[in-house]
DRENGULO-144013 format. One record per residue: residue in one letter; z, y, x of N, C-alpha, C, O in turn. Coordinates in Angstrom, 2 decimals. Layout:
# residues N
ATOM resn    n_zz    n_yy    n_xx   ca_zz   ca_yy   ca_xx    c_zz    c_yy    c_xx    o_zz    o_yy    o_xx
ATOM    A       Z       Y       X       Z       Y       X       Z       Y       X       Z       Y       X
...
# end
This chain:
# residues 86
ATOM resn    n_zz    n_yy    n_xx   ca_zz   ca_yy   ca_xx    c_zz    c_yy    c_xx    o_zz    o_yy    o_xx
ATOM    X   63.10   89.48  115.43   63.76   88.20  115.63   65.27   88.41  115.65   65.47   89.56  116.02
ATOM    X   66.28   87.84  115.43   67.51   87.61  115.06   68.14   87.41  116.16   67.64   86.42  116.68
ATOM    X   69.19   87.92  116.97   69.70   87.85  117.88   71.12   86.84  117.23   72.10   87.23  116.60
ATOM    X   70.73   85.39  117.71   72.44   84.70  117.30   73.50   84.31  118.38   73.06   83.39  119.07
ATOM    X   74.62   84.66  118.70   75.61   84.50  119.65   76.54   83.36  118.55   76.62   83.29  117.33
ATOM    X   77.18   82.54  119.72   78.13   81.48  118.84   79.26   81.54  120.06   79.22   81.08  121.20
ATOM    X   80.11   82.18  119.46   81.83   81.64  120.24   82.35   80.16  120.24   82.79   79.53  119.28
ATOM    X   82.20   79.72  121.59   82.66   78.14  121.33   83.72   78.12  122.24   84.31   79.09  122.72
ATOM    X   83.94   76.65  122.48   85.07   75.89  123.06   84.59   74.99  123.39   83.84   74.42  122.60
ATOM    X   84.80   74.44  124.73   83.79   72.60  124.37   84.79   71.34  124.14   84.37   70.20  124.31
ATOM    X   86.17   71.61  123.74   86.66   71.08  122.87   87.18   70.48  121.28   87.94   69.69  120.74
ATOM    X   85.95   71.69  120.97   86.35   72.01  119.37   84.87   71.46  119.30   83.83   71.79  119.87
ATOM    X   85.18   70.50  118.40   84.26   69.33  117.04   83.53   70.66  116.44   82.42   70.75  116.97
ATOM    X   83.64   71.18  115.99   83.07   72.31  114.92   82.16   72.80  115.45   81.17   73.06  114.77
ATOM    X   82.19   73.18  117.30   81.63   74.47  117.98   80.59   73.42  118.35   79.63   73.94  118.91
ATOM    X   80.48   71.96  118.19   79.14   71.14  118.54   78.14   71.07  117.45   76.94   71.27  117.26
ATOM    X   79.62   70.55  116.59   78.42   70.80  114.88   77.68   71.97  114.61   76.61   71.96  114.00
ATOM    X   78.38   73.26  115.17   77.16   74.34  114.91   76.12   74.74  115.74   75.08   75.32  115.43
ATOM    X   76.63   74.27  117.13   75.43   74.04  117.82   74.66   73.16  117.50   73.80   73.52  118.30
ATOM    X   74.35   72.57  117.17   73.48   70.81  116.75   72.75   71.43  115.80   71.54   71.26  115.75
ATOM    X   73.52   72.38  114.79   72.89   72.71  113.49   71.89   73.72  113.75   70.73   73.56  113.37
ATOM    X   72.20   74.55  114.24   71.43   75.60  115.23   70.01   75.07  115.86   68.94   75.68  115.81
ATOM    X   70.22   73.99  116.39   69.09   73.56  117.17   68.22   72.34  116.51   67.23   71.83  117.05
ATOM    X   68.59   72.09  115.65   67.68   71.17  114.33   67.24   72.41  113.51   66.16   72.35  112.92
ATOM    X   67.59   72.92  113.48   66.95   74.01  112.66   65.96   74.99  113.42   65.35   75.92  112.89
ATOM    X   65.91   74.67  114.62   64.95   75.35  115.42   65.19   77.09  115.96   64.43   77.87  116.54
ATOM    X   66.59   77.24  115.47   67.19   78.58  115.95   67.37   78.50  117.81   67.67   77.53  118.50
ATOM    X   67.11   79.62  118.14   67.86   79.56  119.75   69.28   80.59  119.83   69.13   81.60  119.14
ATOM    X   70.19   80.54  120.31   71.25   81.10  120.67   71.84   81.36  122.20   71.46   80.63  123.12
ATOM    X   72.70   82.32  122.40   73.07   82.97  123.25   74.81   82.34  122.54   75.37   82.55  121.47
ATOM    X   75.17   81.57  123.69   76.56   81.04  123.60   77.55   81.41  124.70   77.40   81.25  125.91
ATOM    X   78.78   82.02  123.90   79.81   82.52  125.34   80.67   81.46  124.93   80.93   81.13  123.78
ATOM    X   81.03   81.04  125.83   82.33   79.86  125.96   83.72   80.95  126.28   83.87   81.95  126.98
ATOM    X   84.53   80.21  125.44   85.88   81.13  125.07   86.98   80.78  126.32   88.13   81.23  126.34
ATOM    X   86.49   80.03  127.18   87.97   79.76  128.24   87.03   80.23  129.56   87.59   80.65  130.57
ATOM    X   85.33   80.11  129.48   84.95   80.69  130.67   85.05   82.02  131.12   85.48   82.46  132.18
ATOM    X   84.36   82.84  129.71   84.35   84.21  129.89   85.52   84.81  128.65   85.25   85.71  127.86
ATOM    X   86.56   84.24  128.71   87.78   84.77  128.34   87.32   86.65  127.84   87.23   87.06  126.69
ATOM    X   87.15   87.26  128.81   86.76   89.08  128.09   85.97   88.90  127.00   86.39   89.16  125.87
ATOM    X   84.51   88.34  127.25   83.60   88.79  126.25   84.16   87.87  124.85   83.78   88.26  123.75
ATOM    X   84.98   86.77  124.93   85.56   86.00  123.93   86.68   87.30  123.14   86.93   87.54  121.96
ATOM    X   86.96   87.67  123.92   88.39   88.36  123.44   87.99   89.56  122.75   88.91   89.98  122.05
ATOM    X   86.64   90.49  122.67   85.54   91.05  122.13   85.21   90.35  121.04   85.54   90.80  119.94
ATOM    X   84.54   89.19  121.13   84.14   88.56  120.16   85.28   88.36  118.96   85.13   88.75  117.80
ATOM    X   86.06   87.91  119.31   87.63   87.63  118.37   87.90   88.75  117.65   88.11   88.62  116.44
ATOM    X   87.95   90.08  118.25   88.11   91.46  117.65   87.65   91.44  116.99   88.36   91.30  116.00
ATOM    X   86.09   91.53  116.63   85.09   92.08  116.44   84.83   91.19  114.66   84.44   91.56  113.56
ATOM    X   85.31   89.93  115.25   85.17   88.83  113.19   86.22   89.31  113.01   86.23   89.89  111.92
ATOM    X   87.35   89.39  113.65   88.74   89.74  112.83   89.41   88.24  112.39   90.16   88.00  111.44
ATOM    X   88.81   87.22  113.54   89.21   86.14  113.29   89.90   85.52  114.82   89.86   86.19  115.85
ATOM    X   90.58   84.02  114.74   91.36   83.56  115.82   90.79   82.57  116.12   91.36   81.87  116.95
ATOM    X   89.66   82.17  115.68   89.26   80.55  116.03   87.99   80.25  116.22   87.12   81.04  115.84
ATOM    X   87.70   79.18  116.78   86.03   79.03  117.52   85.84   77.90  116.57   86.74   77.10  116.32
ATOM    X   83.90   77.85  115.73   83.29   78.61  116.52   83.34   79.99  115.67   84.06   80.13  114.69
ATOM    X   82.47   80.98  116.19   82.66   82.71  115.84   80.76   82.80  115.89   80.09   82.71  116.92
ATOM    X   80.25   82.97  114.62   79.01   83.12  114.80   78.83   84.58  114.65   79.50   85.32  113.93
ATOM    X   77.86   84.90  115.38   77.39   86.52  115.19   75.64   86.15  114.61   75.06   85.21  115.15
ATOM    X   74.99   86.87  113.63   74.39   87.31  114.16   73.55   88.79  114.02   73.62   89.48  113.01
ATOM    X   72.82   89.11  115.13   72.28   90.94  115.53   73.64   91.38  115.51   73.92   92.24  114.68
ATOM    X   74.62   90.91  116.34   76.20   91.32  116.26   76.82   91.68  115.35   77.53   92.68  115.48
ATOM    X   76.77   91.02  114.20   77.64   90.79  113.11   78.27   89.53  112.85   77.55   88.53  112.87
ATOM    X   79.64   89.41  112.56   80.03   88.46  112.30   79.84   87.57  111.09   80.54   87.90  110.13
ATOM    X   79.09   86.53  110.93   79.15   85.66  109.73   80.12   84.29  109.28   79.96   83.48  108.36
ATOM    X   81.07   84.38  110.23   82.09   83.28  110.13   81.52   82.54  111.02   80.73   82.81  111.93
ATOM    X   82.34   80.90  110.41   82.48   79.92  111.41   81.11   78.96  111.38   79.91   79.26  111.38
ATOM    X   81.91   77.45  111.35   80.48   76.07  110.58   80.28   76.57  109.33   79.31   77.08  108.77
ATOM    X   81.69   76.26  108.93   81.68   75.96  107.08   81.00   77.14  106.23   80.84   77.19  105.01
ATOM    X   80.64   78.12  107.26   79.81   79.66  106.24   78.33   79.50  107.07   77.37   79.92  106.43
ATOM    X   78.02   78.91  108.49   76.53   78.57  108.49   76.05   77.65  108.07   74.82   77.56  108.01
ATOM    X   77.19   76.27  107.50   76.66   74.86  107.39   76.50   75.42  105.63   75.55   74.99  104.97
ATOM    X   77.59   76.46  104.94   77.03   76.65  103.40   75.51   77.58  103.17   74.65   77.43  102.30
ATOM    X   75.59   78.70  104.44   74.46   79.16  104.38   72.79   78.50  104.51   71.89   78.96  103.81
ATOM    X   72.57   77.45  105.43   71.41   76.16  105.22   71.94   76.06  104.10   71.35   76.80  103.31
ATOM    X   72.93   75.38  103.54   72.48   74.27  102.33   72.39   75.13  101.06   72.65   74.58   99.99
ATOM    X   72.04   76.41  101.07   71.62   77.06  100.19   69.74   77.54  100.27   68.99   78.33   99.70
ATOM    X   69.67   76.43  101.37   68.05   76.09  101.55   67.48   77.50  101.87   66.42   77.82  101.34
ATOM    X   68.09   78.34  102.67   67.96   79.34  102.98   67.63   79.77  104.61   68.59   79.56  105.36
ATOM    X   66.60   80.26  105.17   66.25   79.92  106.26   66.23   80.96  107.33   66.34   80.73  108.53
ATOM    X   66.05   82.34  106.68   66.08   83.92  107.23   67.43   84.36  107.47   68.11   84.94  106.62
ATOM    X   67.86   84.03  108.81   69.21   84.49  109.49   69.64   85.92  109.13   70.81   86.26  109.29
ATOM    X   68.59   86.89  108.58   69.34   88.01  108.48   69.44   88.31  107.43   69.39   89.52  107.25
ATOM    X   69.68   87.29  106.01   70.33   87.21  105.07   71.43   86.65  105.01   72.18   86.61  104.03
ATOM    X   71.61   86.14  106.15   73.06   85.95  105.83   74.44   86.75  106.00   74.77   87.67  106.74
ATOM    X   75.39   85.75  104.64   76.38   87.13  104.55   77.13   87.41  105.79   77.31   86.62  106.71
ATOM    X   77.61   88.79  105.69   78.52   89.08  107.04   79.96   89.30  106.34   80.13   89.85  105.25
ATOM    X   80.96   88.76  107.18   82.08   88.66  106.54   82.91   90.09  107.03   84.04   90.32  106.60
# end
């Protein structure tokens, strides 16, 4: 099974849309919020080589944000561990 972590914000529009998308799709996730646990965020940030939420992992790889899980579904594609890692 696919271990998916999502870096959010609960201000950022994006970090709901990929949660929402996540959970219509019947995925479960492990979510660190970026102003609660500030360390494991600041890990996470390293680790894509990116500055902005949301930060999807997954089996701790980074696959980008919405716009690379919302292109990965609409390539009717359903096995999380095909997707690309950036």
């Amino acid at each position: 099974m696919n271990q998916v972590t999502i870096l959010t914000s609960n201000t950022c529009v994006y970090c709901h849309a990929a949660k929402s998308l996540l959970q219509r799709k019947g995925i479960d996730y492990q979510e660190v919020d970026a102003v609660k646990d500030s360390e494991q965020a600041q890990q996470l940030l390293a680790q894509s080589g990116r500055r902005t939420v949301p930060q999807i992992f997954i089996n701790q790889e980074p696959i980008g944000g919405f716009t690379e899980l919302n292109q990965f579904f609409s390539s009717n594609e359903t096995d999380l561990s095909k997707a690309p890692v950036i």
